[in-house]
Residue, then its C-alpha position, 0 to 999 in steps of 0.5 A: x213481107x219476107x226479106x231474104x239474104x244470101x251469103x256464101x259466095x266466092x273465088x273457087x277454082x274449077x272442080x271446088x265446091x261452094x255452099x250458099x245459104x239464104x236466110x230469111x226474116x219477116x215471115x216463116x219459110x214454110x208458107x213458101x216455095x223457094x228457088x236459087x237463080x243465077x245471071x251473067x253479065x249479059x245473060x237472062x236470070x235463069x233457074x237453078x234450082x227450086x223446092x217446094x215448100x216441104x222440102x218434098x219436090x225439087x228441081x234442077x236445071x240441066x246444067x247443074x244437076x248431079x252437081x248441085x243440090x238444094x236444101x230448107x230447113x224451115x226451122x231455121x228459116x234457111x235456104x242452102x245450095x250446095x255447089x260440088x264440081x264447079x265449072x267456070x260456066x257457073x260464074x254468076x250472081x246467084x239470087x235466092x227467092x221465095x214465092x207465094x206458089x206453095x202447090x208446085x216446084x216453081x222455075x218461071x222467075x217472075x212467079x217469085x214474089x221475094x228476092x235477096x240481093x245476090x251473091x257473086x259466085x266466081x269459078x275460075x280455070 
C-alpha cells in the first residue's frame, strides 16, 4: 500500500509558475511508475505528465509541454511537478498517483493503482 500526498498548490496569476510535490509513504517509489493529473469542474481527469520508475522516460500532455516539467527522486520518495507559464486554462485539482506498470510511461488514468487527495491549483487572468 502507498499512500501518497501532494502539497504546493495555490493562487497564481497568468505567466507565474507553481511547484507541486508529492510525497509518498508505506512503500518505496522506486518500484513505481508515477504520473501528475488534473480535473476541472465538469471535465474528465486527464494526463499531465508521467515518469517512468527510473526517472528515464517522460511524458507530457500537449497542453503543457515546454512549460511543465516532471521530476522523482526516489530517494526521498518524492514526486515534484514544477508548473512555469501558467495559464488560466491549467485551473484544476492536480492529483499525483502511482502505478504497479514499472516498464512503460503509463498516461490511461485507470492503469494507476494510488492516488493522493488533490491540490487546487488556481490561475487567474
Amino acid at each position: 500500500q502507498v499512500q501518497l500526498v501532494e502539497s504546493g498548490g495555490g493562487l497564481v496569476q497568468d505567466g507565474g509558475s507553481l511547484r507541486l510535490s508529492c510525497a509518498a509513504s508505506g512503500r518505496s517509489l522506486s518500484t513505481y511508475g508515477m504520473g501528475w493529473f488534473r480535473q476541472a469542474p465538469g471535465k474528465e481527469r486527464e494526463i499531465v505528465a508521467a515518469i517512468s520508475w527510473s526517472g528515464d522516460s517522460t511524458y507530457y500532455a500537449d497542453s503543457v509541454k515546454a512549460r511543465f516539467t516532471i521530476s522523482r527522486d526516489n530517494a526521498k520518495n518524492t514526486l515534484a511537478l514544477q508548473m512555469n507559464s501558467l495559464k488560466p486554462e491549467d485551473t484544476a485539482a492536480y492529483y499525483c498517483a502511482a502505478t504497479k506498470i514499472k516498464t512503460m510511461v503509463v498516461v490511461i488514468p485507470k492503469l494507476y493503482d494510488y492516488w493522493g487527495q488533490g491540490t487546487q491549483v488556481t490561475v487567474s487572468s
